[in-house]
C-alpha positions in Angstrom: -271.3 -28.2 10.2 -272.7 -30.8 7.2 -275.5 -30.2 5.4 -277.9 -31.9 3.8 -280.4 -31.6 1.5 -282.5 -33.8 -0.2 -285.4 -33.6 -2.5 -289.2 -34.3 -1.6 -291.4 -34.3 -5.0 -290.8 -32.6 -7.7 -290.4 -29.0 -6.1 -289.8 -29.4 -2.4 -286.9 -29.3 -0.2 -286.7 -31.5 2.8 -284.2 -30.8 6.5 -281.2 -33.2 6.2 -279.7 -34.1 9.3 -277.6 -31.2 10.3 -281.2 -29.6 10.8 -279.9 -26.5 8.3 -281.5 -25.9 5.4 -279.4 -23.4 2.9 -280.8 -22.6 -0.7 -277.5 -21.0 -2.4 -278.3 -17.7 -4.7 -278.4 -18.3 -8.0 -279.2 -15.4 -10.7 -279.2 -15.7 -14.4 -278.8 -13.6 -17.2 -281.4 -12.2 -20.2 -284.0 -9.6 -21.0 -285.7 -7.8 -18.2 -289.1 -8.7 -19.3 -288.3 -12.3 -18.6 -286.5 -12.0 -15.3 -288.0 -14.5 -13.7 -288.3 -17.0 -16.5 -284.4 -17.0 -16.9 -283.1 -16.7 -13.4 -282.5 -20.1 -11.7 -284.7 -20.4 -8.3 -283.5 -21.4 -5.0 -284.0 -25.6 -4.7 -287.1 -26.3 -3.1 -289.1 -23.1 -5.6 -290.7 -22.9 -8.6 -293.1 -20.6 -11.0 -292.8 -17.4 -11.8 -295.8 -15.1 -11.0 -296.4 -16.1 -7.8 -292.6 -17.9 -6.7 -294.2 -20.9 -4.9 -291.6 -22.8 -2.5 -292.0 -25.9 -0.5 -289.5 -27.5 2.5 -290.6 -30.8 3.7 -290.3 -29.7 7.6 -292.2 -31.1 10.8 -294.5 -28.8 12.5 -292.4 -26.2 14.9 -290.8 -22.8 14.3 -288.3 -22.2 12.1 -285.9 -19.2 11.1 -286.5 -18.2 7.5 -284.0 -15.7 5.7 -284.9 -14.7 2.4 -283.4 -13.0 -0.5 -285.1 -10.4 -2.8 -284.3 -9.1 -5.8 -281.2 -9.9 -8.2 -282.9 -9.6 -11.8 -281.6 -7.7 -14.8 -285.0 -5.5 -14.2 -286.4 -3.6 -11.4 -288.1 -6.4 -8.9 -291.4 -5.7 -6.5 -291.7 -8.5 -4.1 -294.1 -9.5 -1.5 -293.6 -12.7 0.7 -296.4 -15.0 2.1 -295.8 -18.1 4.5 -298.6 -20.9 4.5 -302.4 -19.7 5.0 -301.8 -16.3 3.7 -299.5 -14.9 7.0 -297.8 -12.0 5.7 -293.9 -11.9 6.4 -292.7 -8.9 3.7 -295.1 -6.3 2.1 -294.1 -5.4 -1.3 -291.1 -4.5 -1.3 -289.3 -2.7 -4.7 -285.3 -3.7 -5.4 -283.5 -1.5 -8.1 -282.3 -3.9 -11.0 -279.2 -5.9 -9.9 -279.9 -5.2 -5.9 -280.4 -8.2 -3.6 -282.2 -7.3 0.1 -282.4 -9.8 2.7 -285.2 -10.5 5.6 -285.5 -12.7 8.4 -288.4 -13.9 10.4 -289.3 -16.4 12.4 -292.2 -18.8 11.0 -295.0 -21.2 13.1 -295.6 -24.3 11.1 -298.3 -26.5 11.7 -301.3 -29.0 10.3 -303.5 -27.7 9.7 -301.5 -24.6 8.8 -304.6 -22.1 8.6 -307.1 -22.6 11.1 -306.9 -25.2 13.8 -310.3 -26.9 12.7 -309.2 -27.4 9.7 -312.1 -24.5 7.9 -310.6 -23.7 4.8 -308.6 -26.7 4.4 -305.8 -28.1 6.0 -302.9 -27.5 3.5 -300.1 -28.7 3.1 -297.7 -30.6 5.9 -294.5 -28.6 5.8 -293.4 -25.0 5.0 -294.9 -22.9 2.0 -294.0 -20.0 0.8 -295.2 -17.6 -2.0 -294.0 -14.8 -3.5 -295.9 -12.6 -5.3 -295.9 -9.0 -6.6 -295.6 -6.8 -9.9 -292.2 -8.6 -10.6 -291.1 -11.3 -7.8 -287.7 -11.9 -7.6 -286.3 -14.6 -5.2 -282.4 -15.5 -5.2 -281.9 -17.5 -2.0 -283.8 -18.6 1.0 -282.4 -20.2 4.2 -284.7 -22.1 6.3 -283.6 -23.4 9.7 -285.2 -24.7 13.6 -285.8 -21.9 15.9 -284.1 -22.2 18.9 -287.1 -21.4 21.5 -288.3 -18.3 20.4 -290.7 -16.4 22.3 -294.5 -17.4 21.4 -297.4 -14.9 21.3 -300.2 -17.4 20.9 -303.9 -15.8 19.6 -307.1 -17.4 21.0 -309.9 -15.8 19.3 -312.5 -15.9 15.8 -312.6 -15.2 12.3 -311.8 -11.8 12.8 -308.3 -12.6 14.2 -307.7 -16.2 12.5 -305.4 -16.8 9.2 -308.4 -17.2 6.4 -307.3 -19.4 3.9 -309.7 -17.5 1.1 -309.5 -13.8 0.0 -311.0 -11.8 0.1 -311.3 -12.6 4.0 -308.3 -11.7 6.4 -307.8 -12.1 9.8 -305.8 -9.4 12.0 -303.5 -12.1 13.1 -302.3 -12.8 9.8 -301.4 -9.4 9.0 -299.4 -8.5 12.0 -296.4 -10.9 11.1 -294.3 -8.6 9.5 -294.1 -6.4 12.4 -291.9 -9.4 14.5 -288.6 -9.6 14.4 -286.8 -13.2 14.3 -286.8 -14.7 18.1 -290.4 -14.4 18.3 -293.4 -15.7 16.5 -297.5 -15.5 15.7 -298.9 -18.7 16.7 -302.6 -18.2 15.4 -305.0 -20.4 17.0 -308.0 -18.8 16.4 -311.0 -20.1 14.6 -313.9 -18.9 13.0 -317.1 -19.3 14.6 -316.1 -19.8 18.1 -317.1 -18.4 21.4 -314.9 -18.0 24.8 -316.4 -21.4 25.7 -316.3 -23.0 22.6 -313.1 -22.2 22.0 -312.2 -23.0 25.5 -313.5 -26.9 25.4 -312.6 -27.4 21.8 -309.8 -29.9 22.0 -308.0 -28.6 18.5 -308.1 -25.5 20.0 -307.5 -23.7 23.9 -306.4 -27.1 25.2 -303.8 -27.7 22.2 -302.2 -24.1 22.5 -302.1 -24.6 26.0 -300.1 -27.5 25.9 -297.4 -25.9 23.8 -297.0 -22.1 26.4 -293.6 -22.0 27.6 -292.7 -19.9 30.7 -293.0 -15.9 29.5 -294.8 -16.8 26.1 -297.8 -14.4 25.7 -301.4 -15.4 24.5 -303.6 -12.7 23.2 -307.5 -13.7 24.2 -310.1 -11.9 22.0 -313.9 -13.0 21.9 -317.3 -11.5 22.0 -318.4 -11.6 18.3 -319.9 -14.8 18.9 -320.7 -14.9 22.3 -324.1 -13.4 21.0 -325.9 -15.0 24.3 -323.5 -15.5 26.6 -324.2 -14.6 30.0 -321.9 -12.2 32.2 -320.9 -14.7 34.5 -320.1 -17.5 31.6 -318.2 -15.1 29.7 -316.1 -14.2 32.8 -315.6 -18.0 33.9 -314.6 -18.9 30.4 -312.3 -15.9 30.1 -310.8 -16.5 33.9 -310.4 -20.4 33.3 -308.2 -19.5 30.5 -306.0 -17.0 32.2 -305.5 -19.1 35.2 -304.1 -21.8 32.9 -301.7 -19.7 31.3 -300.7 -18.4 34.2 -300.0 -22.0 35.5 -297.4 -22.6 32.9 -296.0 -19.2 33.1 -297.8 -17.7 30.1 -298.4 -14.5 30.1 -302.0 -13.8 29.1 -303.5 -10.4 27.5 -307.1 -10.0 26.8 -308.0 -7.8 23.7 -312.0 -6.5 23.7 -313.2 -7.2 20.0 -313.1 -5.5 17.0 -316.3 -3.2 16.2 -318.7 -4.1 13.3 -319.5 -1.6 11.1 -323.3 -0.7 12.3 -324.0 3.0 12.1 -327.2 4.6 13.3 -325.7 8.5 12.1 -323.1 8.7 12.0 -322.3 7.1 15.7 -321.5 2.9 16.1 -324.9 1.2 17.3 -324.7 -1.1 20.4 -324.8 -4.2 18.2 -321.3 -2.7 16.5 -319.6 -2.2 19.9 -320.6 -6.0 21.6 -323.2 -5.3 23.8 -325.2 -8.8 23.2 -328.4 -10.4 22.9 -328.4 -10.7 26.8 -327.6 -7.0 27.2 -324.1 -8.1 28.1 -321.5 -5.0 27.4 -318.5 -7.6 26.5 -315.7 -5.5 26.1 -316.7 -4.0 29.5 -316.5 -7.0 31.0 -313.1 -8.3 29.3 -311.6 -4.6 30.8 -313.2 -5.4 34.2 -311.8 -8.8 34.8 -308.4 -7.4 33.4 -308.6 -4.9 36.2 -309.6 -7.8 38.8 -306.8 -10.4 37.6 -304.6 -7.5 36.8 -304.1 -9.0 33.2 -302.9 -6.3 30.2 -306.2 -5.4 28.5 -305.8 -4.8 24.6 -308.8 -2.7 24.1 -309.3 -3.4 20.5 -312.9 -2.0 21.2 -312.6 1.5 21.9 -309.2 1.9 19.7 -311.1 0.5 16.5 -314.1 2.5 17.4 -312.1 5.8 17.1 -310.9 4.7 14.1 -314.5 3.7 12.6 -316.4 6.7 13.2 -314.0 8.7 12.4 -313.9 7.2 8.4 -317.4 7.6 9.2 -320.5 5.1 7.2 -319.3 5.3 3.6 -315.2 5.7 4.3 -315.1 2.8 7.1 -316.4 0.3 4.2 -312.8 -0.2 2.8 -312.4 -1.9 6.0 -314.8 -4.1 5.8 -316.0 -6.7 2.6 -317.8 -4.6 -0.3 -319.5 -6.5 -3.0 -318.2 -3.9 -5.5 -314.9 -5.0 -4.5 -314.6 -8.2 -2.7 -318.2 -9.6 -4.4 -319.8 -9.9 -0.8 -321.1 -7.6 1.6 -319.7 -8.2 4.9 -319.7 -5.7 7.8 -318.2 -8.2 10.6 -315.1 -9.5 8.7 -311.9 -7.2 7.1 -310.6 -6.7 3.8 -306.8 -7.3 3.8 -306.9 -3.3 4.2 -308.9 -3.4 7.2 -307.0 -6.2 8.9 -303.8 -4.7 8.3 -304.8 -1.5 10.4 -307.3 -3.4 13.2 -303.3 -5.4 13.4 -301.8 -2.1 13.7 -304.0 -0.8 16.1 -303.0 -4.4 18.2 -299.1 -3.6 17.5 -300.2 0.3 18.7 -301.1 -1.2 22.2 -298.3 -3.7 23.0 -295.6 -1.1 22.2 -297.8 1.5 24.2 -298.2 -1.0 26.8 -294.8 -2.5 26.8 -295.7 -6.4 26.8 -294.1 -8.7 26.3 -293.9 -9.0 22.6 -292.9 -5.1 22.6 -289.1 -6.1 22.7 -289.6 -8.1 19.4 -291.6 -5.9 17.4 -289.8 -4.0 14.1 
């Protein structure tokens, strides 16, 4: 097969027509403290502290193999793909070692969230790499031939935040996904199950991209604050009936807890009972039971973990201003999404869905 590969701006890297996108290794010589001043980068990168690379795709999914390591000096590497998903924790290679990853990666516009909060970014594929020493020697970047989608529909505590130090869930359980399947986040701060549900940008565009067997993970209830029983069941049933029509495979996942002690027990508030004295996550595991859909319950599961740090510990979850400058006990710290993910990653292995086969 031909390739070709042309140049868009000063640093990018745009598809030629073969579709393939191959960015040879290339490592040079010279003192260790100036690894990655001396090495040359893959086309398409540039910078040193973070690597920053840029391929001038379309919106899709696309196969990405990287290359880490290579420098005269010991490299520690982390690897980032558009609104701050994480693909590769930081990851050491001895001096002179090269390790390579693959992972399948969602572009779109806007490449964070779907409303375009935080910005829209930039059309095409970024990546950064960052770390105590980043060392990049070749990257591959190719279309995905119909990998499996597991779509999220939910809020700011699930969506890809553009800004530290606020993280989404969703944007920390990428690493965990081997190539042939891939995070779509949809989710968007601020939204309810029927807001989400009638906002064009957001239910109705993932929607019209489900394949047959592609999963789509449902959480709300943080800002369903006066929803009624009955709404919050029609909006919730409306969107599993539509999946379902296109042979999506839908999952609900009961919220996240906020940090709201009374003791050293969560209050009501923290577990989603609402304004209306609506129990949420009760009612997300009851209409799983009813439309025999999987049931995530990110409730209960985060719960455990919560009181068990107890008030002071379960802070590092959270936003502390000591920290992160703001006080926030709704939204995660990186730490925190990271293990509300894991807890996520916990329940499909445990429950076998469909993502299960793809998971690292």
């Amino acid at each position: 097969m031909s390739m070709s590969l042309t140049r868009s701006g000063r640093h990018g890297a745009r598809l030629g027509a073969a579709g393939l996108l191959t960015l040879a290794m290339l490592v040079g010589t010279g003192a260790a403290h100036a690894d990655a001043a001396v090495r040359a980068l893959p086309a398409g990168c540039s910078g040193t502290a973070p690597v920053k690379c840029h391929y001038a795709v379309s919106p899709g999914n696309y196969d990405v193999t990287v290359s880490v390591g290579g420098g005269t000096s010991d490299g520690q590497t982390e690897m980032w793909v558009e609104a701050r998903r994480l693909m590769l924790p930081a990851t050491k290679t001895a001096a002179g070692a090269v390790a390579t990853y693959s992972f399948t990666v969602n572009v779109r516009q806007p490449e964070g969230q779907p409303t375009g909060q935080g910005g829209n970014g930039n059309p095409g594929l970024d990546i950064r790499f960052t770390g105590s020493n980043p060392q990049v020697s070749a990257v591959s970047v190719k279309p995905a031939t119909q990998p499996m989608v597991a779509y999220l529909a939910g809020d700011s505590t699930v969506c890809d935040q553009t800004t530290a130090p606020y993280t989404g869930w969703g944007q920390m359980i990428t690493p965990a996904v081997r190539p042939g399947a891939v995070i779509a986040n949809y989710a968007d701060s601020g939204e309810s199950s029927g807001s989400f549900r009638n906002n064009s940008a957001l239910f109705p565009a993932l929607l019209s991209k489900v394949r047959a067997n592609d999963a789509v993970l449902i959480q709300f209830g943080h800002n369903d604050k006066q929803t009624s029983a009955s709404a919050f069941r029609s909006n919730l049933t409306s969107m599993i009936t539509q999946v379902r029509a296109k042979g999506g495979v839908p999952v609900l996942v009961t919220p996240p807890v906020r940090r709201q002690f009374n003791g050293n027990r969560l209050t009501p508030t923290a577990l989603h009972v609402n304004g209306v004295g609506v129990n949420l996550p009760a009612e997300m595991r009851s209409l799983g039971t009813a439309q025999n859909v999987p049931v995530i319950d990110l409730t209960t599961k985060s719960k455990t973990l919560v009181e068990s740090l107890g008030p002071s510990a379960s802070a590092q979850l959270f936003l502390r201003s000591s920290v992160d400058g703001v006080t926030d006990n709704t939204h995660f710290s990186q730490y925190g999404a990271s293990q509300m993910g894991g807890l996520v990653l916990q329940s499909i292995r445990e429950q076998r869905l469909p993502l299960a086969a793809y998971l690292r």
